[in-house]
N, C-alpha and C positions, 0 to 999 in steps of 0.2 A: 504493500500500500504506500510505504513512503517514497518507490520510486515513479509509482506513478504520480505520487501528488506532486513532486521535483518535477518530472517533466509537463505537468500540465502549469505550474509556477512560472517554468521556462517559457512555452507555449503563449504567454499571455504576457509575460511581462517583457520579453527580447526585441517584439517588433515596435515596441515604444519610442524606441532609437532607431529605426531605420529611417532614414532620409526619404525627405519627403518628394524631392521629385523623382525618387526610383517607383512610385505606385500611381497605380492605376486608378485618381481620386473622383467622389465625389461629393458634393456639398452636404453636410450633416445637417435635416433640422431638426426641431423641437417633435419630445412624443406628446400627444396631445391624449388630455384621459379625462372622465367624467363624473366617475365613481365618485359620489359624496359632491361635489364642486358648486357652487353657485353658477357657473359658469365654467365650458370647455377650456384648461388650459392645459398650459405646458404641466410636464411633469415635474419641475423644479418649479418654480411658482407655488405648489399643491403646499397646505401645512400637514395636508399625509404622506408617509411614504409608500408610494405604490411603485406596484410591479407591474407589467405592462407586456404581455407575448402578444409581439405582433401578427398579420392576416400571414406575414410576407413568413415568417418562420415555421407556422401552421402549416403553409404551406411546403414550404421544404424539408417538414419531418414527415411529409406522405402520411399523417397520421388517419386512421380509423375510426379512431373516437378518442373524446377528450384525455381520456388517460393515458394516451399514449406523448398527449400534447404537455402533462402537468406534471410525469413521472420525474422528468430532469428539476423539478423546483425544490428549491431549501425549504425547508420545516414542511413540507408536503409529504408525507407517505400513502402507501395502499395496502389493503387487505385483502381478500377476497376470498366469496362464501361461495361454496363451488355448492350447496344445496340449494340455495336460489336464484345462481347468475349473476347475483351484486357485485359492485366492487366499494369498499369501506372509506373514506378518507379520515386524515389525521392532518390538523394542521396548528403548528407551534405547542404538539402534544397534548392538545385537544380533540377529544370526533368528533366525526362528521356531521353530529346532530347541533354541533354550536357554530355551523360552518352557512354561512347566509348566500344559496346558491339564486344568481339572479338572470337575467334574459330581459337584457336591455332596462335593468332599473328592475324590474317587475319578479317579484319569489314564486319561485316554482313550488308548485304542489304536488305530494303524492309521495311522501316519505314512504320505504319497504324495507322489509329485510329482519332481520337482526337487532339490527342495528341502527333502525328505526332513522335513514339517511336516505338524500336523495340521490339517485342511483347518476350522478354525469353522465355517463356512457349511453345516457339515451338523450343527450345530447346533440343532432348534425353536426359535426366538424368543421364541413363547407361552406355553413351558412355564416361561419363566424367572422367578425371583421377582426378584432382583438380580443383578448382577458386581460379585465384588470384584476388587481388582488389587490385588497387593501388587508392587514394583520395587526389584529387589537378588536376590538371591540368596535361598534359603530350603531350598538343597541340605540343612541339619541336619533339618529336620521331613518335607519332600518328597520327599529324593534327587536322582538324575540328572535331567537337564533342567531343572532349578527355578533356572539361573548366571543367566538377565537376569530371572527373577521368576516368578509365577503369575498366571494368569488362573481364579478360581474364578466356576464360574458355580453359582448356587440354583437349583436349584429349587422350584415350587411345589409343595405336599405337601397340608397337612391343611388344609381348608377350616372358616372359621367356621360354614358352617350346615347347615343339617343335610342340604338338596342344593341342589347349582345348576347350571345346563349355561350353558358360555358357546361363541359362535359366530361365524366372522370369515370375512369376503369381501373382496379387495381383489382391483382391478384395476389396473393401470400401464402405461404405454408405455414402449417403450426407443428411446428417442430419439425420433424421427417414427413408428415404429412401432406400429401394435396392430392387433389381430382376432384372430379364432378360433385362427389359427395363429399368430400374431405378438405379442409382448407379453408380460406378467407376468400371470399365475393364479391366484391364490393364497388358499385355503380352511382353513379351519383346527374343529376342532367337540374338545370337552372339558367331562369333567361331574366333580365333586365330591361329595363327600357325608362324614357322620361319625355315627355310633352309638355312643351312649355314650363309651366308650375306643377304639374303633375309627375309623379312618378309611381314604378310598381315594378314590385320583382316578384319571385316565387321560385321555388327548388323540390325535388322529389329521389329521396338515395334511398336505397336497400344494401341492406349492410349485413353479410349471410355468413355465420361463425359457423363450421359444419360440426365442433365439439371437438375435442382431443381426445384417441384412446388411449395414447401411451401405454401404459400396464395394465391398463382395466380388461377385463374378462367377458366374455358372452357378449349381451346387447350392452352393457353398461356402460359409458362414456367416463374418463378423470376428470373432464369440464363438459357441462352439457353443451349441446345444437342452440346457437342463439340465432332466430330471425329477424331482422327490423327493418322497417318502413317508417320513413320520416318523411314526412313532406312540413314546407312554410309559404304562406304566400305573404305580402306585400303590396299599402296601396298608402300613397300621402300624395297630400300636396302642401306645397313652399313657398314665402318671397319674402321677403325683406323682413317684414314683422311676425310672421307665422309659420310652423310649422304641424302640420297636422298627418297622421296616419295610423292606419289600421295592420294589424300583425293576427299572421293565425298559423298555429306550431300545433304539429296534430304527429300522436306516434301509433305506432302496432308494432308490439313487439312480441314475440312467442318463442320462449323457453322451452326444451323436449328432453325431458328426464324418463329414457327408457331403463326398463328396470330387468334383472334377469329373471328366469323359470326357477322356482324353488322345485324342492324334490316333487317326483308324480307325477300326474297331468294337472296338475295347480296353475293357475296362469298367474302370469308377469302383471304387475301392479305399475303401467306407467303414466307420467306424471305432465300436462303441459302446464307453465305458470305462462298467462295470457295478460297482460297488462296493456291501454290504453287512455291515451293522454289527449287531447284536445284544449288548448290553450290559445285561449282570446284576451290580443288588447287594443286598447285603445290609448294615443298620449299626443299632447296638444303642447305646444309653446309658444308665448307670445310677447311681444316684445311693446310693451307703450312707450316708454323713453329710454331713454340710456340710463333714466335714475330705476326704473322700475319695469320688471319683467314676474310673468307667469309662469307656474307649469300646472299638469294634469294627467291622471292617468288612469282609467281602471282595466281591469284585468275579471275574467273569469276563468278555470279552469276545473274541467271535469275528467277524474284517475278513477276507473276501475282497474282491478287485480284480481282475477279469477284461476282458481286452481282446480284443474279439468283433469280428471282420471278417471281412467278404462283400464279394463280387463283385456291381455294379449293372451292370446291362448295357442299354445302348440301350435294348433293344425291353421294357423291365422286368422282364427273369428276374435272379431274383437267388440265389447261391450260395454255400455258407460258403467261405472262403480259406483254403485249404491251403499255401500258403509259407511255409516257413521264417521264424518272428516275428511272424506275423501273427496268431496266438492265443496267449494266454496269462492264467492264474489263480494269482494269488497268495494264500497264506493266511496271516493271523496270528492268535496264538490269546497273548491277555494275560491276566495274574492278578495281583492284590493279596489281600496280607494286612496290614493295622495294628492295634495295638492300643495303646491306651494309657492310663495311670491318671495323676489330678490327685491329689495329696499334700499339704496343705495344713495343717499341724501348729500354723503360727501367722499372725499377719496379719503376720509379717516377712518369710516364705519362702515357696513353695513348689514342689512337684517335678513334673514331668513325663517319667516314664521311658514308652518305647515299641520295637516291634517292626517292623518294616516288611520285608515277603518281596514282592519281583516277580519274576515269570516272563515271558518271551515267547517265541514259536517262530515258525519264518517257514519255509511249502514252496510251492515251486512252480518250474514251466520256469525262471525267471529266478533263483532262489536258488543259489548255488553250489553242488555235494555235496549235495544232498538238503534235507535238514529239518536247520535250525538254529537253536539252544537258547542263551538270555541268563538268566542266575539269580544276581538279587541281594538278599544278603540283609546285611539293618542291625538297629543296637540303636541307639536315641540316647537320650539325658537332656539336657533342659533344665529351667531354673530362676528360677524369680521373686523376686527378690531386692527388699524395699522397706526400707531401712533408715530414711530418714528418710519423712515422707506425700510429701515432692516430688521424691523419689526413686524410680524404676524401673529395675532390673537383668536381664535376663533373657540369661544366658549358655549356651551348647549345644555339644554335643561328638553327630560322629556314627560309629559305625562298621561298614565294609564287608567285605565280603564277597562279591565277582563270578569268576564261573565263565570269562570272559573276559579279562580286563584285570587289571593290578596293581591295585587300587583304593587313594588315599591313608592310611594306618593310620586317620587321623581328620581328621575335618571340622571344626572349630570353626566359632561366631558369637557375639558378642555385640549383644546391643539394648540400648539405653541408651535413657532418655525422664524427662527433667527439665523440671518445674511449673516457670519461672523467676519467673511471676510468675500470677495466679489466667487470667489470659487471654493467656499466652504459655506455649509447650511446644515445647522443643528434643529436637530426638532424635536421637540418633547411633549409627554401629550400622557393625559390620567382620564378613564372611564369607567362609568359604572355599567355593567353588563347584566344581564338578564336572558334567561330562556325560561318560555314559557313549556309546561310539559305537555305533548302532543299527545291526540286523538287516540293515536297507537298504544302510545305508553300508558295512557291512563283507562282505553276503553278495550282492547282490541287484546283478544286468547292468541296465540300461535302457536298449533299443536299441530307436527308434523310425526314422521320417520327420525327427523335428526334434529328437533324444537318440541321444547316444551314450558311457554312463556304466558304466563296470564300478564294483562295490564292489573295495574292499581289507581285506583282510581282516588285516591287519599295523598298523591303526592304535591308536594311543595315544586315552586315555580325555584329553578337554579339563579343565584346573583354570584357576583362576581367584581372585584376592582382591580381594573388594570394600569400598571404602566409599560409605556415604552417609549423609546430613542431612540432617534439614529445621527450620524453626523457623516453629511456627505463630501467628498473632496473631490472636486473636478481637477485634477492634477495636469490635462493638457484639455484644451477646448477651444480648437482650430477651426476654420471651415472647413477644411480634410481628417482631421484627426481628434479624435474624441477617448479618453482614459478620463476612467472617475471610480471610486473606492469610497463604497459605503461597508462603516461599524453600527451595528444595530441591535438592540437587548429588549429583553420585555420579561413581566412577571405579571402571573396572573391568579391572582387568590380566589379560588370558587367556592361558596358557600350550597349546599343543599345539592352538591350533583347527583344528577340522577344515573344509579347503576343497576347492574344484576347483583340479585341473592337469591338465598334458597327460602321459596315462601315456608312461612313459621309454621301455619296450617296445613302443609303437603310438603316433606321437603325435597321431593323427587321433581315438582315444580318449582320453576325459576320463575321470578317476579321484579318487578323494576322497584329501587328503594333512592330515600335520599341519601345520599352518602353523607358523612357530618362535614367534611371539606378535600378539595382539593388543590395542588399548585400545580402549576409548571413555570419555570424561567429558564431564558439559555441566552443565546446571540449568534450572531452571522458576522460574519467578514464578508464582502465581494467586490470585487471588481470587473470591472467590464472595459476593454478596448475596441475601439472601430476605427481603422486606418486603411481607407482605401479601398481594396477587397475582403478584407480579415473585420471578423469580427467575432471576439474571441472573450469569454467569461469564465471566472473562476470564484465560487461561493466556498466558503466554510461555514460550517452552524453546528453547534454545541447545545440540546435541548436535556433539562435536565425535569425529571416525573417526581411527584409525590410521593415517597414510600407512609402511608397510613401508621403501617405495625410501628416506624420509628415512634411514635408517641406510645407501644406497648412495653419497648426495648429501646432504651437509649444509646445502646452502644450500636446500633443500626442507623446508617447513616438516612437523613433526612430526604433525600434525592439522589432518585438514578438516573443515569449521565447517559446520552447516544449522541454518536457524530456523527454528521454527513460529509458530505465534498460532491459538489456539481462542477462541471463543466460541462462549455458548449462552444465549441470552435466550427466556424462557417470561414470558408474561403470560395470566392467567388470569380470564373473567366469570361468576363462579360464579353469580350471579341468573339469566343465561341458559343457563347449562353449556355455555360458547363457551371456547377456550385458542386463542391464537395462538402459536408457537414456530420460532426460527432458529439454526440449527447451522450455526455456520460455521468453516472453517478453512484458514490459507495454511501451505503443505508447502515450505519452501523450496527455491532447489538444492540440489542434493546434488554437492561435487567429488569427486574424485578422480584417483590418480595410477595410469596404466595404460603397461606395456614393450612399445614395439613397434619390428618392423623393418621399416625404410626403407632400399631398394638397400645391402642387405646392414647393414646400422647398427643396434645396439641405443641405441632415444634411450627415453625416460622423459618422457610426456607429460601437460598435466593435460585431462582431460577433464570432465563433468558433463554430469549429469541435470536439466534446469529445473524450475523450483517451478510452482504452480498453486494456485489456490483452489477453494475446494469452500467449497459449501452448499444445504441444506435450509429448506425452508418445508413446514410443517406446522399442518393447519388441523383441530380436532375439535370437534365439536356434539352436545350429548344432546341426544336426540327421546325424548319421552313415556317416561322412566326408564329404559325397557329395552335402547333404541338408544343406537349411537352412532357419527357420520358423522363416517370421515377423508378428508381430503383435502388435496392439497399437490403441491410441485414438488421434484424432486429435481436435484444437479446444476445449480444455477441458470447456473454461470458456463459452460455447455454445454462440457466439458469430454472429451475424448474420447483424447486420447493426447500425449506430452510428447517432445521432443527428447532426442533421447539422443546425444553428442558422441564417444563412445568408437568406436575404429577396430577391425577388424577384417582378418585375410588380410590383401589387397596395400596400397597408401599410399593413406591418408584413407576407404579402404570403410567406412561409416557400418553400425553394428550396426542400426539403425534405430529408430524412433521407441517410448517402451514405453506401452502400452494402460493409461490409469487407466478409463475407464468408456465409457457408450453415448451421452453426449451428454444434455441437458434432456429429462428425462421425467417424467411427469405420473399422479396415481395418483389413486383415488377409493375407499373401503373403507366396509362397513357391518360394526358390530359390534352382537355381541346378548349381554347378560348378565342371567341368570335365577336368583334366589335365595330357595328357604326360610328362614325362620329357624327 
């Protein structure tokens, strides 16, 4: 590991000194981001520090779906539950249930799994313009779930010309695997256009996972068959003072968990998880003066999750299953309302007051009592404070109102973002966080083959106060040549989080409880160069967990420590329209301290998860303007599943090893883009 991190240290920091008319330049400008902002700006200007993958590297990582796009990010990990197709997120040592996923501003609905998260992966990749990431808390602007941060993802909307249809085929193996039935599939077709003040897009991809068997036996699959269809259409209109448009994100996605012949003529019990998403918005802005501007925006979206099993029998008659759990359709039905005005009276101050109304319902076999109803509604104000030019203030108060839960009287935050010097900017910044506990958690059974989770419906809403920093240094910041090196820290104290135990009443049943508290703090290093063709990053981050039992055992230290190390080096031949690019990243272990009984003995023991590396190679060529050939390897370090140390039941029963992917596989994609002006 240390000589890879040496050569990637090298990698990133040697070409800072090469001379500058040996390269191939061109003009660097500003990233432009939204997330949280009164107003679109630069990313140095922000008093948050955001992260920003742009359309242009989504594209050059040939990605599939979003997790292929977010694996390379610091304090981001993945999990994944190979009995329901999910994949888990963790971000700055928090899950994915405190992780605020958004699509254009607007919260996605239809938390599944586990792990009670919204699944990204059933995200379109192609539709995306950018990802912002903002990390901390941002409960005063967002609300519930926003306590480890947000993920905003853009989309793409109004196109420059007047039409253009663009078109993508990519094929892949999964692991040794491919053919008709075996492999990655994946199609994608989308056309643009604008009239006058009018504009409208829309996109339709199938994205066809045919399962990995690896070792598995009979019909069984190590990762099930995932099918999806995504489509989004697109309609607004623009000019000067307004913009207005309508958005509609609709999925079908079908999971296929074949299952083997037990002994006899007994048939095979198999399993489709059928999930779909239809997601309506609507969002307006309007512009009266330069002191004073609007927004607006609502949103509906309707998630069922239905789990369809039949009987396969030998001779191949196949029959729905009527047992007891072996069907069931869950519905959620989510709604947003925001609205907000920017106030802007002088260049010293100004205001951001807002409304924010969410709804969700949740019925079905597995919801408790019927159809169950979450209704929370907020007022907040925040404000931009600039007293001196290198000074940034922006303080926030938020307040609730849930049909549920006590909800805290008010939420504070403050941002803080200090010019210290014309290429240095510190920013500091305290919030208070909150996750409301969801419909899942509190109303919804899940009893499977491989689950056995009642909700509770007695829990307390999660809080939380956060701080973080960061201080950035622009160390070269040329018109051809851009080096900058951010240090960044944060702590996060969570009161009431919500986890698994063994219900007190069944304890072969697991139930969701509050925990009495938890932490996480750590920091990053990164740097990033862009010189010419090259453009090249190196992250470090140190994320340190709550050990609980230290408050049983003092001589158990307080937190356990995991490192990561990203990097992402793009080199570009624009004479031939060639790019070569390598995404790599080491996940360290992960410890931790787990209670178990030995011949009757409560002992407290440390266990851990081992680290691994991951990376991508990615290889793209423009043919004749219109084309353009990906190709590449994914998974270089053939990576397929990690030791897992923790005990289970009787003494030393190993939980067993956890699934990170399918092993080295290999992808080949043609794209096609076509443009009027």
């Amino acid at each position: 590991m240390r000589k890879i991190y040496t050569l990637l240290l090298f990698i990133v920091t040697v070409p800072a000194f090469a001379q500058e008319d040996s390269l191939k330049v061109k003009e660097l400008g500003e990233v432009i981001v939204s997330t949280g902002q009164y107003k679109p700006q630069s990313v140095k200007n922000s008093v948050y520090q955001v992260r920003v993958i742009g359309g242009e590297q989504i594209r050059k990582q040939s990605a599939t779906k979003l997790q292929d796009v977010l694996n390379s990010q610091l304090n981001i990990r993945f999990s994944q539950d190979l009995a329901t197709g999910g994949s888990d997120i963790t971000m700055m040592g928090l899950s994915g249930q405190n992780v605020k996923i958004l699509i254009d501003g607007v919260p996605m609905t239809g938390r599944q799994g586990t792990s009670n998260e919204i699944n990204i992966n059933q995200v379109e990749v192609n539709s995306i313009e950018r990802i912002e990431i903002i990390e901390g808390p941002m409960s005063v602007i967002y609300g519930a779930d926003a306590l480890a941060g947000v993920i905003n993802i853009i989309t793409k909307k109004a196109s420059r010309e007047k039409f253009a249809i663009n078109a993508r085929v990519q094929e892949e193996t999964v692991g040794k695997e491919y053919g008709i039935n075996e492999g990655i599939h994946n199609q994608y077709l989308g056309a643009s256009g604008r009239y006058k003040n009018w504009y409208a897009s829309g996109g339709i991809g199938r994205n066809l996972f045919q399962g990995w068997k690896d070792t598995a036996t009979g019909r069984e699959l190590t990762w099930h068959k995932k099918d999806q269809i995504v489509g989004n259409a697109v309609v607004g209109y623009r000019n000067e003072r307004l913009n207005v448009y309508y958005r509609l994100d609709g999925l079908d996605e079908v999971i296929t968990n074949p299952a083997n012949f037990p002994a006899g003529n007994q048939p095979a019990i198999d399993q489709d998880y059928i999930t779909d998403r239809l997601m309506q918005q609507l969002q307006a802005s309007y512009k009266f003066s330069n002191k004073l501007s609007a927004n607006a925006l609502a949103s509906y979206t309707h998630f069922t999750r239905q789990v369809y099993s039949t009987l396969y029998y030998p001779d191949g008659d196949v029959r729905v299953a009527t047992a007891p759990g072996l069907q069931s359709i869950a519905t959620f039905d989510g709604f947003t309302f925001r609205a907000t005005a920017v106030y802007t009276p002088s260049s010293f101050i100004s205001f951001q007051p807002g409304v924010d109304i969410n709804t969700e319902s949740g019925d079905g076999e597995r919801i408790k009592a019927g159809v169950q109803r979450i209704n929370d509604y907020a007022f907040f104000l925040t404000s931009e404070i600039t007293p001196k030019a290198w000074i940034n203030i922006r303080p926030g108060i938020r307040v609730i109102q849930n049909s549920v839960y006590d909800a805290p009287p008010v939420i504070p935050s403050i941002n803080t973002k200090f010019l210290l010097a014309h290429d240095l900017d510190l920013r500091l910044a305290y919030a208070r966080g909150f996750r409301a506990p969801s419909i899942r958690e509190l109303y919804y059974d899940f009893f499977d083959a491989s689950h056995s989770i009642a909700g509770n419906p007695n829990l307390e809403a999660e809080h939380s106060n956060s701080f973080t920093g960061s201080l950035t240094w622009n160390t070269v910041r040329t018109k051809t040549v851009k080096l900058n090196t951010t240090l960044s820290g944060f702590y996060n104290d969570v009161s009431n989080m919500i986890g698994y135990a063994a219900d007190a009443a069944n304890p072969t049943v697991t139930t969701y409880v509050n925990i009495a508290k938890y932490k996480t703090r750590g920091g990053t290093l990164t740097g990033q160069l862009i010189a010419g063709n090259l453009d090249a990053s190196l992250g470090f981050g140190y994320t340190g967990r709550y050990n609980e039992y230290s408050e049983m055992d003092k001589d158990l230290p307080s937190f356990k420590w995991s490192p990561e190390i990203t990097s992402i080096i793009s080199y570009g031949f624009p004479k031939i329209g060639f790019s070569a690019n390598l995404y790599y990243k080491f996940t360290g272990k992960l410890p931790y301290y787990q209670q178990v009984t030995e011949n009757g003995q409560t002992q407290i023991r440390l266990a851990e998860t081992e680290g691994y590396h991951w990376a991508d190679l990615t290889l793209n060529k423009k043919l004749f303007r219109l084309l353009t050939v990906n190709a590449g390897i994914r998974n270089l370090f053939d990576v397929t599943a990690i030791a897992n140390s923790a005990v289970s039941g009787g003494a030393h029963s190993s939980t067993g090893a956890r699934p990170i992917g399918n092993g080295r596989s290999y992808f080949l994609g043609l794209a096609f883009n076509w443009a009027k002006k």
